[in-house]
C-alpha positions in Angstrom: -156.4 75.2 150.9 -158.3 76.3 154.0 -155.8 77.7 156.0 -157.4 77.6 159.1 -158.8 74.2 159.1 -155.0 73.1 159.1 -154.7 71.5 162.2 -158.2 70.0 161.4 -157.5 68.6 158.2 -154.6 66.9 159.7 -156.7 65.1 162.0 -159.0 63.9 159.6 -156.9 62.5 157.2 -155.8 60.1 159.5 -159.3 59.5 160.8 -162.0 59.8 157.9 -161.6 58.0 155.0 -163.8 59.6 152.7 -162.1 63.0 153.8 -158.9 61.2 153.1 -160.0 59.8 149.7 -161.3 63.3 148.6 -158.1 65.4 149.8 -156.3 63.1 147.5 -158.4 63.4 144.8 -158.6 67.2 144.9 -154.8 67.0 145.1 -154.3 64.9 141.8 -157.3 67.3 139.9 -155.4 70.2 141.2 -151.8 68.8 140.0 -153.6 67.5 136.7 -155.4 70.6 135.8 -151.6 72.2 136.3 -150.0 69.8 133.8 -152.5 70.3 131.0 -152.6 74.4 131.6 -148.6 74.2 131.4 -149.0 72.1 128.1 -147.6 69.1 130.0 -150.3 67.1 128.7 -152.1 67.4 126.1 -155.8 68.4 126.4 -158.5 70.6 125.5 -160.3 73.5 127.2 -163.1 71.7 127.1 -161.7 68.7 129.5 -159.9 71.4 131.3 -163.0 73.1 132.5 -164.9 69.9 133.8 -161.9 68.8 135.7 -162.1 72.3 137.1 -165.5 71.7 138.2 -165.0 68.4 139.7 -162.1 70.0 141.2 -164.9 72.2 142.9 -167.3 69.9 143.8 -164.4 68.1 145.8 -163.1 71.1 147.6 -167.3 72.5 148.0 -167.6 68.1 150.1 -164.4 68.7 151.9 -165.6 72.4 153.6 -168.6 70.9 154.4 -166.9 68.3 156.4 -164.5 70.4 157.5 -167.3 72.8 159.1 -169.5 70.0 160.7 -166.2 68.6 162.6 -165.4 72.2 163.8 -168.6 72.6 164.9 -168.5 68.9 167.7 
């Protein structure tokens, strides 16, 4: 995920922690979402799709962060 914010996202996980708290979380949506797809866990296409959108919302925050810090 955003490649060339690497370095950047580095920084601010040590530094920010609401860009820490949402890197996580869009790590364990991303790794949940996974698990029910693969029929891991059990769930319907219904739940599937709104942790999909949350997932979005998370990662839509963390580019907006990512792009104000590049910017200063």
């Amino acid at each position: 995920m955003f490649p060339e914010f690497r370095g950047l996202i580095t920084d601010l996980k040590g530094q920010d922690p609401r860009f820490s708290r949402l890197f996580q979380r869009h790590n364990e949506l991303d790794q949940e979402i996974k698990n029910m797809e693969l029929g891991l866990v059990p769930a319907g296409g219904v739940l599937i799709e709104q942790l999909k959108k949350e997932k979005l919302l998370v990662k839509d925050q963390l580019y907006s962060i990512l792009r104000k810090a590049s910017m200063s």
